[in-house]
C-alpha positions in Angstrom: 123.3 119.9 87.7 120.2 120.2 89.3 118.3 120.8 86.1 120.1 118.0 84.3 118.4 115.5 87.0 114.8 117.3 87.1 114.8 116.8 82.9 116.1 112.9 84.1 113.2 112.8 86.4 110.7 114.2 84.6 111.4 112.4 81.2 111.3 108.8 83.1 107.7 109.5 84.3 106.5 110.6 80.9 107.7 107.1 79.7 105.9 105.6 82.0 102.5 107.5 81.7 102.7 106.2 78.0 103.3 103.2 78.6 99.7 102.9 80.6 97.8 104.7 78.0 94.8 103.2 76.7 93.6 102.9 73.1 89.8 103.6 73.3 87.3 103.5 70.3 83.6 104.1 70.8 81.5 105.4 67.8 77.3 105.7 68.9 74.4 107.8 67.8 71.3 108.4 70.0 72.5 106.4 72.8 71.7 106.0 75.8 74.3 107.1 78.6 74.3 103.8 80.6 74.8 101.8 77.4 78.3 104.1 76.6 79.2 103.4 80.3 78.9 99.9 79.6 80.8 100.1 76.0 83.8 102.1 78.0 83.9 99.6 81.1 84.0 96.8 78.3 87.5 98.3 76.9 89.2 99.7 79.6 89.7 98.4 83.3 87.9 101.6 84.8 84.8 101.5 87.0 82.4 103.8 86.6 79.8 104.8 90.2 76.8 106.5 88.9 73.1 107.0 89.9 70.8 104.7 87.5 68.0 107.2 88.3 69.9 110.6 87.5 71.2 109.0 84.5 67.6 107.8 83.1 66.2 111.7 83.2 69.4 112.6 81.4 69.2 114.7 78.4 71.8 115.1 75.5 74.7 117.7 75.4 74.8 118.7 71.5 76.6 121.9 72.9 80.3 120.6 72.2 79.2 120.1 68.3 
């Protein structure tokens, strides 16, 4: 019994995680950070609290790729 209701509870929040998921579609090349910031803030509802001057030194991350 006790399982039965932990698969119940656990199914109901999965539902509703999807049903807040965003769709998100971002495509640049030699960009600057700030402007992909901007891009993402534009689509989504998020906020985003950065430091304009730590982002201006930054430096790209080709590491993943």
């Amino acid at each position: 019994m006790r399982l039965t209701y932990m698969l119940l509870f656990f199914s109901v929040f999965q539902l509703r995680a999807e049903s807040f998921a965003q769709k998100i579609s971002i495509s640049v090349q030699n960009a600057q950070i700030t402007d992909v910031i901007s891009e993402l803030k534009k689509q989504t509802d998020f906020d985003f609290l950065y430091n304009n001057a730590t982002l201006k030194n930054a430096k790209p991350d080709y590491s993943g790729y």
